[in-house]
N, C-alpha and C positions, 0 to 999 in steps of 0.2 A: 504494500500500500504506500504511494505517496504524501508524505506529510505535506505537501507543499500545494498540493490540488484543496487538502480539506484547508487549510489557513486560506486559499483564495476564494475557497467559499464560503468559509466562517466572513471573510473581508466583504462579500459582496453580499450578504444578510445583513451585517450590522449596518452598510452603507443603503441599502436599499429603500429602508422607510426617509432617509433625510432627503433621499431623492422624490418622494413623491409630493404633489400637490395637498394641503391640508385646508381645508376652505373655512375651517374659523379663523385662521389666522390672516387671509387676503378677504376682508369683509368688500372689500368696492367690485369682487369678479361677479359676473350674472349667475354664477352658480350658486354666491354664497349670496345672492339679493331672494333666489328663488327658492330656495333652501330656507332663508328666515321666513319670507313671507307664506312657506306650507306650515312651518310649525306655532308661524302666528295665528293660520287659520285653526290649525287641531288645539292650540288654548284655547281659541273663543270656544270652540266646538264642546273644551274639556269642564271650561268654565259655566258656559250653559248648562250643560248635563247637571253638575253639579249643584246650581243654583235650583233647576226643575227637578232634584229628588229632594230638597230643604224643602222646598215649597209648597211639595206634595203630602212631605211628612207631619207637614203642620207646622214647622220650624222658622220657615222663611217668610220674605218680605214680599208681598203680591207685586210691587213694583218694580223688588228687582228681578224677581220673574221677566216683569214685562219688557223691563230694559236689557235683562239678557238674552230671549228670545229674537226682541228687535236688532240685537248686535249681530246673533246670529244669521237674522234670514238676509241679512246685510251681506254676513261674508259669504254667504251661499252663494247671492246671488251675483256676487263680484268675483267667485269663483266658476261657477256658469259663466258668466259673460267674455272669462278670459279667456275658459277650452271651446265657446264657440268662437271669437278672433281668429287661435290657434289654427280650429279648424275652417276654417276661413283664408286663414294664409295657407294653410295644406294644399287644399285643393286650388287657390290660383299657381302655387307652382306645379301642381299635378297637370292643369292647363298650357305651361308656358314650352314651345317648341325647344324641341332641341336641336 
């Protein structure tokens, strides 16, 4: 067995993760714009839920009910509105000659 193949691969494991992209730390790339704005949507999403089992229980405040529902059909609907865009640019470049 050569000693010198496994140190060059021990070498290029330890160097491998410094090589890669890590998107919390370059927050201005579209990956890490598109990446906050899904986990902002699954807050509201988490925070609704949450509000409407308090409220159910008898716990909660009816109004913040109603202000977390309305947050909610907010980000729905600005989440609908994005993957129809999406899909919308899809298809004119399904359109465009080649």
């Amino acid at each position: 067995m050569d000693i010198r193949s496994l140190s060059a691969t021990s070498g290029y494991a330890a160097a491998r993760p410094a090589t890669k992209v890590d998107p919390d730390h370059a927050p201005n790339t579209p990956g890490a714009r598109i990446k906050a704005s899904f986990d902002e949507f699954n807050a509201t999403l988490q925070r609704s839920e949450q509000v409407s089992v308090t409220a159910m229980t008898g716990n909660g405040d009816p109004h913040a009910l109603v202000q977390a529902l309305a947050q909610t059909e907010l980000a729905v609907e600005t989440a609908v509105t994005v993957r129809n865009k999406v899909v919308e640019a899809y298809q004119e470049i399904l359109r465009m000659p080649v």
